[in-house]
N, C-alpha and C positions, 0 to 999 in steps of 0.2 A: 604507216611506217614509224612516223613519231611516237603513235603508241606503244609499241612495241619495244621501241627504244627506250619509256621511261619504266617501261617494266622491268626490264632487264638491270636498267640501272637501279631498283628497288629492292633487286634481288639480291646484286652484287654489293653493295651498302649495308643496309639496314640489317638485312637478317644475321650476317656477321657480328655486326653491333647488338642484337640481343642476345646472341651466346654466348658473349663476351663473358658475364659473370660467371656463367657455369664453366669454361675453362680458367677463371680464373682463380675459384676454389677447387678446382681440380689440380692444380700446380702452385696452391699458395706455397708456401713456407714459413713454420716455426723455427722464432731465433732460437738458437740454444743457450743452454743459460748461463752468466757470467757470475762468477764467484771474488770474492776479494777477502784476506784477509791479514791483518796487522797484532804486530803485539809491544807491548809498550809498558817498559821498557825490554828489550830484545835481551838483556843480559842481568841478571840478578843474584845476592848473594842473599844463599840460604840461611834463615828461613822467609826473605821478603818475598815477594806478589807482583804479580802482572795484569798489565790488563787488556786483552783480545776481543778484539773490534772485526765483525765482519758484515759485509753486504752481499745482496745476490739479486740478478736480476732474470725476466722470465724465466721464475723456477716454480715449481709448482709444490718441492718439498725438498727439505734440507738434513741433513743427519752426520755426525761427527766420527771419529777414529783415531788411532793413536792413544794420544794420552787422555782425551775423554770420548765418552761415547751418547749413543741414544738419540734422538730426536731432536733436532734444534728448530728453531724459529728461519726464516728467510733470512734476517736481520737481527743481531744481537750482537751487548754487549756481558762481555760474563771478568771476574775477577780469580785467579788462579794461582798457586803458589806449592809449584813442582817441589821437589826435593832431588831433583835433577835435572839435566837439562832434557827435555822432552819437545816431541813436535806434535801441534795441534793440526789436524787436516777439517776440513768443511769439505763435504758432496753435495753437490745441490741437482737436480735433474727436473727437465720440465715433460710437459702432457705428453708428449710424444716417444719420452725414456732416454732422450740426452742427455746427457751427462759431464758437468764441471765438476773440478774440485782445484783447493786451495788448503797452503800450510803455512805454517808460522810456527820457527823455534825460537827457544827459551831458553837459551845457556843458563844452567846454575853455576854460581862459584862456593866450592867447598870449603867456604876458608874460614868456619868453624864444624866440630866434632858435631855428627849427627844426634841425637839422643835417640837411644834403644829402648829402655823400660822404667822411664821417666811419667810419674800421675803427671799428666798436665790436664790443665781444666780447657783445654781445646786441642784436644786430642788430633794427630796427625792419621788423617784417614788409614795411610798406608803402613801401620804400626798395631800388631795383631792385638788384644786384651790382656791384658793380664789379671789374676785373681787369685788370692789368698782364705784361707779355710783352716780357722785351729778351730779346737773345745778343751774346757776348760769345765771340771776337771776332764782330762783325758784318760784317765783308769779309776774304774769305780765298783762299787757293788750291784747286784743287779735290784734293780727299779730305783734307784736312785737318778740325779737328774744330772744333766750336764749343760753348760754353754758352749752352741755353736754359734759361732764369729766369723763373717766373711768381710772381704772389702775387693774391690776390683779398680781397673783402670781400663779410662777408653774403650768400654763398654758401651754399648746399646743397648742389651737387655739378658738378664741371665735368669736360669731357673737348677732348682734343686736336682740333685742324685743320689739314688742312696738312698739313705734315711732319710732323706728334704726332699718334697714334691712340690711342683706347681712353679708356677713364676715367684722370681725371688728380687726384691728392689738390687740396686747395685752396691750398696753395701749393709749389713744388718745384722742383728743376729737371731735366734729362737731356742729358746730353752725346751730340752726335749728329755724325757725319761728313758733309761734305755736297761733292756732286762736282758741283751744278751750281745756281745760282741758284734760292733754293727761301724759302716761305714760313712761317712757321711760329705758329700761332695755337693760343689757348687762350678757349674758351667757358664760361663757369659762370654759373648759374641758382638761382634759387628762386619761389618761391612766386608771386609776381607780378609775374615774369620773366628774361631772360636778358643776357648782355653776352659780348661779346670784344672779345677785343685782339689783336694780330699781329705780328709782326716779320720784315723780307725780311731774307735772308742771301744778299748778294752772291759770289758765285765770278768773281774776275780768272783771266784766260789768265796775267799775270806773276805770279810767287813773288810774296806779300804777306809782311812780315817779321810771324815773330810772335812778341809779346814772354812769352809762356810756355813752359818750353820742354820736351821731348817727357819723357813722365816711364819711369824706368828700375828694373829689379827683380830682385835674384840670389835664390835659392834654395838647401841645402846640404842634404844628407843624413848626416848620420854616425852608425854606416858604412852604405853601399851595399849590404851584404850582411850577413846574420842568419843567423840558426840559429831557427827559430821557437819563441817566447817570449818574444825576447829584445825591448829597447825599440830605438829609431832616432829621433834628435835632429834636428829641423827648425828651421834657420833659415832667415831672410828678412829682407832691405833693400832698400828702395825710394824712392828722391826722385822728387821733382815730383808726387808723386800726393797725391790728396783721400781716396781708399777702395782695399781688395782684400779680394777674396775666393778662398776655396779652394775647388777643385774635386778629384776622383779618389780619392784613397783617404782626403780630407777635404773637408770640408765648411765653409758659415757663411761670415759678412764675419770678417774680421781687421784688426788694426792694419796699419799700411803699414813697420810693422818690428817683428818679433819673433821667439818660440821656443816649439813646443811638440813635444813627446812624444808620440811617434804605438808601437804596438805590434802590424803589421801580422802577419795571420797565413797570408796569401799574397805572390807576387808581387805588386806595388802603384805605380802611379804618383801623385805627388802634385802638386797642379799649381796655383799663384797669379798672380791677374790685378788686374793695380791697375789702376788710373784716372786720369786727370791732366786739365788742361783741355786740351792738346793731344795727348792720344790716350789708348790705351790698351797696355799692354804684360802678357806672361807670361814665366812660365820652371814647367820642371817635373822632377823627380829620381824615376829608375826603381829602386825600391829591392827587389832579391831577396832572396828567403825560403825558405834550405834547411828541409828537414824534419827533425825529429827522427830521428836514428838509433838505434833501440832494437837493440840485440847481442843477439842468443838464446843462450845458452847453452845447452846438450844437455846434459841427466842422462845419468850414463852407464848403459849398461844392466845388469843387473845378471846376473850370469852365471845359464846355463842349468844345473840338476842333470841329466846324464846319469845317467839309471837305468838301470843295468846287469841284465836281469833274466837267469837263465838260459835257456838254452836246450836242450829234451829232444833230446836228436839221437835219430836212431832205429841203434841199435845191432844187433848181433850176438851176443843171448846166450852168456855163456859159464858153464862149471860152478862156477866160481872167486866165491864171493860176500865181497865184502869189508865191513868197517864201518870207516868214518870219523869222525875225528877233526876235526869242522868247526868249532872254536875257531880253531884258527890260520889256517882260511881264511878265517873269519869278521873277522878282525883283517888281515890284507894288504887283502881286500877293500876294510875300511872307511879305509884309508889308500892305496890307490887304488898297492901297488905291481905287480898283474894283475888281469887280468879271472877271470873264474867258471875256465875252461877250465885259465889257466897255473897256477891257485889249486892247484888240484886235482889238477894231473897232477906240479908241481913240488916237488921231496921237500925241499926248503928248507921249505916254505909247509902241506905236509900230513904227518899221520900214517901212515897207511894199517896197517890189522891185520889179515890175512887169516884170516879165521875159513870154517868147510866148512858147505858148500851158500848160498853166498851170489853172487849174480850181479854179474855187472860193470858194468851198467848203474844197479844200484841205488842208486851214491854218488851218479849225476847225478840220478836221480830225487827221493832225497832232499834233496839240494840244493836243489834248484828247489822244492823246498814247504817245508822247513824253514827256507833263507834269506830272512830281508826286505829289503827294498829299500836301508837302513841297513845290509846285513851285520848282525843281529841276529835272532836266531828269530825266524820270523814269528806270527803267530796260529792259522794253520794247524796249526803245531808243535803247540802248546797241545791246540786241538780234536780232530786225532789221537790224542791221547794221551789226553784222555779217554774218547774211542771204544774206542780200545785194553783201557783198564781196565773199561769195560763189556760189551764183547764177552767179556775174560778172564771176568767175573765171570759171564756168560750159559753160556759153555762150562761152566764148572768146576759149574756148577748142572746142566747138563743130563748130564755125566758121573757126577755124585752118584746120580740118579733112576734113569741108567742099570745103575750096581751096585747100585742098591737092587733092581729089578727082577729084575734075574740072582739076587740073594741069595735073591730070594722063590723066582723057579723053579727054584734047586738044592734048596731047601727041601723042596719039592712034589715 
């Protein structure tokens, strides 16, 4: 029975107590979110500023209306300066799509004259663009040129119409040619909204006089021709013109009279075009550029040593064996006044000693291995000769053992 009782009590307890979480994220609750907002100071005279401070709490995202809009932060501070009295609201809403919100006005006091179409270099948002569009001349002949002139206010960004294309800065002008009755307009914009202005540019069939007059421009190269490295002197004069620039072997705007130093390292054309309000003019100087001439000079070559070696002829023994005397050929040789052959055979130049049983062929053989290439014994000389005294020395040993031999068997 007690068992049964602690079961029961196990049942009634505990299992309650582990479901507990799951009912209790079944029935939580998100707070919904609080907003706050203040403006400081709450009353202002135009054109002063305020400054709105706001908080929010569990929200997950915040967004504006009224007098501003779009996206805000949970939390910010922002500075603003109505041109009337306006109300700021904040919405804030959290994960679940609750939803606060909070305002804060701005009394303006009107107690100076608003400005309507006043350039101010900070521009009032809420004040459309203005812009302005002459030329200059405004009636012309045709392909003659004219000045177009803009200037704007409170602008963002403006671009051409007309005669003018493309994006155009906010105030500027462009000198344009114009061959027939033509239009020419400038559009610029911001934030809440847009304005243009335009100007017709008439073309007369008769010459219109015009009192600008066509503008003119020389150019000079000195000198004309280089050696390359060297420099080449640019001048330039130009009246009636407002601007020029270079073109070809330089670049950039330039003043409409000057001098610079150019060091071209090819052929090069150089070429300026000025501007004027009644047209445009150029001129350009073709300025060549020889190359360096490097002179080679040739080492001279440095003479060949002919080696004279000899040469064994092939002979016809004879009984006659002679020994030579090869100092003195060795000395004509090496002064170069015969070859091996004249050395040898001319009795100016050789000894010759006839000694018996000596061949005739044996001066040239010796030669060719006793002379070196210098006319000086060669090394061959040398190693002969120690062979010589070694083989002597082998003989005369083997002639010793041989009379020892005989001594023994006359003995016996």
């Amino acid at each position: 029975m007690l068992n049964k009782l602690k079961h029961y009590i196990f049942i009634i307890i505990f299992i309650p107590l582990a479901a507990l979480p799951f009912f209790a994220n079944a029935y939580s609750t998100v707070l919904p979110p609080l907003v706050t907002i203040s403006a400081n100071p709450t009353t202002i005279t135009y054109p002063g500023s305020s400054i709105i401070t706001w908080n929010s709490q569990n929200a997950s995202s915040c967004w504006g209306s009224s007098a501003w809009t779009g996206t805000m932060a949970p939390s910010g501070t922002v500075s603003v300066n109505p041109s009337q009295t306006a109300t700021y609201t904040i919405h804030c809403v959290n994960v679940n799509g609750a939803q606060s919100s909070a305002s804060a006005v701005i009394t303006v006091n009107q107690t100076q004259p608003q400005p309507q179409s006043v350039i101010n270099p900070n521009p009032n948002p809420q004040i459309l663009p203005s812009v302005y569009v002459t030329a200059n001349p405004q009636t012309l002949s045709s392909g003659n040129a004219t000045l177009i002139s803009w200037s704007s206010s409170n602008a963002f960004s403006c671009f051409g119409i007309g005669g003018l294309a493309g994006s155009l800065p906010m105030t500027g002008n462009q000198q344009v040619n114009v061959y027939q009755t033509t239009t020419y307009g400038v559009n610029c914009s911001n934030f809440y909204g847009s304005n243009s202005s335009q100007v017709t540019v008439s073309v007369s069939s008769a010459p219109v006089y015009n009192s600008y007059p066509f503008p003119t421009v020389s150019l000079s190269a000195t000198p004309l021709t280089i050696t390359a490295g060297n420099s080449v002197l640019l001048v330039w004069n130009s009246s009636s013109a407002s601007a020029c620039s270079a073109s070809g072997g330089w670049s950039g705007s330039k003043a409409v009279s000057g001098s610079e130093l150019v060091m071209p390292a090819v052929n090069t054309t150089y070429s300026i075009s000025c501007i004027g309000v009644a047209g445009t003019v150029s001129d350009s100087k073709f300025v060549t550029v020889n190359p360096i001439v490097i002179q080679t000079v040739s080492a001279p070559t440095p003479p060949v040593a002919t080696v004279i070696r000899p040469a064994v002829a092939a002979v016809t023994p004879s009984f006659t064996r002679t020994v030579v005397n090869l100092r003195p050929v060795q000395t004509a040789l090496a002064a170069g006044k015969c070859d091996l052959n004249q050395c040898l055979n001319d009795k100016d130049f050789s000894e010759v000693n006839l000694v018996s049983r000596n061949l005739d062929y044996g001066k040239r053989f010796l030669a060719a291995i006793f002379i070196g290439d210098n006319g000086d014994i060669s090394w061959l000389a040398y190693i002969f000769a120690v062979l010589f005294i070694i083989m002597f020395a082998i003989i005369v040993s083997l002639l010793r053992k041989l009379n020892k031999q005989k001594r023994i068997q006359i003995a016996l």
